[in-house]
C-alpha positions in Angstrom: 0.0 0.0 0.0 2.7 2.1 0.6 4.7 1.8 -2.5 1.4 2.8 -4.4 0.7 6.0 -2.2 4.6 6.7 -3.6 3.6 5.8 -6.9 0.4 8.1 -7.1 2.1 11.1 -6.0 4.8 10.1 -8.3 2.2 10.3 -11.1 0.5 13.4 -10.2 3.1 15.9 -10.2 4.6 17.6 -13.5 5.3 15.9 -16.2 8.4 15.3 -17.0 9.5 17.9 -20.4 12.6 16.7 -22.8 14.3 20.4 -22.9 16.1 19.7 -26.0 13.1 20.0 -28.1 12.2 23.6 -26.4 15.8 25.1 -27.3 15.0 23.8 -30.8 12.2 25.5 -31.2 13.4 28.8 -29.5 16.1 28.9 -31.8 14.2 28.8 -34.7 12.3 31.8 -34.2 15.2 33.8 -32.7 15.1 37.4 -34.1 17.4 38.2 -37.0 20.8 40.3 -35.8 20.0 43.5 -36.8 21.7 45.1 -40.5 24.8 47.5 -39.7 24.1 50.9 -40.0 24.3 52.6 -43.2 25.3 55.8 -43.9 23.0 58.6 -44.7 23.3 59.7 -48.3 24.5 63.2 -48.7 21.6 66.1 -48.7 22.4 67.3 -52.7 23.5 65.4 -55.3 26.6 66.9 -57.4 24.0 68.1 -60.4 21.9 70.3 -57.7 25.6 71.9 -56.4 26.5 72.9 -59.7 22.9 74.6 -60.6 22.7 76.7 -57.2 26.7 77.8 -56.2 27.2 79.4 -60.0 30.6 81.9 -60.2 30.2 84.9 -57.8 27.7 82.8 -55.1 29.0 84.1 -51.3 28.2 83.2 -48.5 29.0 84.9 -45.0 29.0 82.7 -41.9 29.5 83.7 -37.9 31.9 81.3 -36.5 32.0 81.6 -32.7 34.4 79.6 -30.5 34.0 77.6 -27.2 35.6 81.6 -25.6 32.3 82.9 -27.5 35.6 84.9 -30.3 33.7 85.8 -33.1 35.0 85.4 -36.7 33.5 86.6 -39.8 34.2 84.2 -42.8 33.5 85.0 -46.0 33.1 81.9 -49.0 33.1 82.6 -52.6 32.5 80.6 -55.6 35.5 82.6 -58.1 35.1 80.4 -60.9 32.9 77.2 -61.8 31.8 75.4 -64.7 30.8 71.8 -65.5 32.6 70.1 -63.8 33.6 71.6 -60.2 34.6 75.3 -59.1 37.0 77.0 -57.4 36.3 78.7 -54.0 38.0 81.5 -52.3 37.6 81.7 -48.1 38.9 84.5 -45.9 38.0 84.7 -42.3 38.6 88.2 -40.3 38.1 88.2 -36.5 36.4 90.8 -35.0 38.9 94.3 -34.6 41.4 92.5 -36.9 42.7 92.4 -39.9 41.4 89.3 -42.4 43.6 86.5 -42.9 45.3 85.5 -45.7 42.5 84.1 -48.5 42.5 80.1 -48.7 41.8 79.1 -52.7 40.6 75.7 -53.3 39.6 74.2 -56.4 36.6 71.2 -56.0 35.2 68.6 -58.2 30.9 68.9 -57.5 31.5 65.4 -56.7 33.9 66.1 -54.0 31.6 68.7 -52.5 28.8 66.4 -52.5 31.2 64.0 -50.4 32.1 66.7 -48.4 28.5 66.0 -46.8 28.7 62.0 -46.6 28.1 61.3 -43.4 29.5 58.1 -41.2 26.4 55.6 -40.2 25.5 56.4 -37.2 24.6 59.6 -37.9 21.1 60.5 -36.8 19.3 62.3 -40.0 15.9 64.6 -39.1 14.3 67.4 -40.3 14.0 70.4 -38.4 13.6 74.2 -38.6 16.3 76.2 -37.5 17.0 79.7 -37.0 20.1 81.9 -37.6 20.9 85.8 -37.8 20.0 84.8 -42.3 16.7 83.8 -41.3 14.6 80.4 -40.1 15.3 78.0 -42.6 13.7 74.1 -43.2 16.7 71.9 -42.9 17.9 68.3 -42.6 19.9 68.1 -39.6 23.2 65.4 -39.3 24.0 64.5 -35.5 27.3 62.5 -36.1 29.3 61.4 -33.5 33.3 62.1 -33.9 34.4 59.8 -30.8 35.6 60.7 -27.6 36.9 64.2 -26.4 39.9 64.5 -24.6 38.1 64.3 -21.5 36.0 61.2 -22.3 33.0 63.0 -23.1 31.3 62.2 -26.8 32.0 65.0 -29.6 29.5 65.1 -31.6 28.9 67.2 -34.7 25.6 69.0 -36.0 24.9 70.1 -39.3 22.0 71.4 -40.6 21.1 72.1 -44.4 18.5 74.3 -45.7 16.7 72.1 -48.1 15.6 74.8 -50.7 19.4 75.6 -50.8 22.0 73.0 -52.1 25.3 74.5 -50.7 26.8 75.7 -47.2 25.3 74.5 -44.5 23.1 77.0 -42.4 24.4 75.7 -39.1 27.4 73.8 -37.7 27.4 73.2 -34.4 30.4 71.0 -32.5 29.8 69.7 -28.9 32.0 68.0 -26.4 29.3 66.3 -24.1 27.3 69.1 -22.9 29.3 72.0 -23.9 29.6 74.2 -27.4 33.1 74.2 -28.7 32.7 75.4 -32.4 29.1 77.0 -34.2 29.1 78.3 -37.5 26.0 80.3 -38.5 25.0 81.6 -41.9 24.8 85.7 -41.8 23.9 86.2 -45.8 23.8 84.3 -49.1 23.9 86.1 -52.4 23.5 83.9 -55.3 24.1 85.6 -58.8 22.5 84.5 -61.9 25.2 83.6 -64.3 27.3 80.2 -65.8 27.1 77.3 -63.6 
């Protein structure tokens, strides 16, 4: 009598699972790994650069340090034509005299790659506002790493769409704090040659 009452409780509890046959079917419906990130494709395409920086476009910009020094820099397309343009840039800071003009010459394909972000960049729209105007833009969070006191740098540029060229905004953090902004001041676009 005894060994039955063993044997019923015996029976009655759980019954007894194979485990093997569970992991299977866990590890068939396991989520995929998720893709790397891609990079975000640059905000204008070479053929929009070329139609809206022709010869004699400008562009003045406030760049303002992480001691708030203000420079004025001045960009200029001097020459351009099918396939890329030369651009003059002379900064002056504020009470001095202007530096020396830097002359480069640019394929419209390097400029558009000037934009190519990393992946991991974080790409949104947004409306932004500096001493040109308030502008629709796409804004570019990239991260650049670590500072030299561990904290993230990260970089934010924001494009007006309406306006394939300089960005509007440029704004360089490490961690919480403002180390580099460049705003646009004025744009003058002339009709003319590409």
């Amino acid at each position: 009598m005894v060994a039955w009452g063993l044997f019923v409780v015996g029976c009655s509890g759980p019954p007894v699972v194979d485990p093997a046959p569970q992991q299977q079917v866990a590890a068939a419906v396991a989520p995929e790994p998720e893709p790397p990130p891609v990079a975000p494709a640059p905000p204008f395409s070479a053929e929009q650069l070329r139609a809206a920086m022709p010869r004699g476009a400008t562009y003045e910009l406030l760049l303002t340090d992480v001691h708030d020094t203000e420079t004025s820099r001045v960009v200029e397309v001097i020459e351009a034509d099918e396939r890329g343009c030369t651009i003059r840039t002379q900064d002056r800071t504020a009470g001095g005299p202007p530096t020396p003009p830097t002359v480069v010459a640019r394929t419209w394909e390097q400029l558009r790659d000037e934009a190519a972000f990393p992946a991991g960049t974080v790409v949104t729209d947004a409306h932004t506002t500096v001493p040109a105007g308030t502008f629709r833009t796409r804004r570019y969070v990239i991260p650049r790493g670590d500072g030299p006191e561990g904290a993230p740098l990260t970089e934010r540029v924001f494009y007006d769409l309406s306006q394939p060229g300089v960005p509007v905004l440029r704004v360089t953090q490490e961690g919480d704090q403002v180390t580099g902004r460049e705003a646009l001041v004025r744009r003058v676009v002339v009709a003319g040659d590409p």
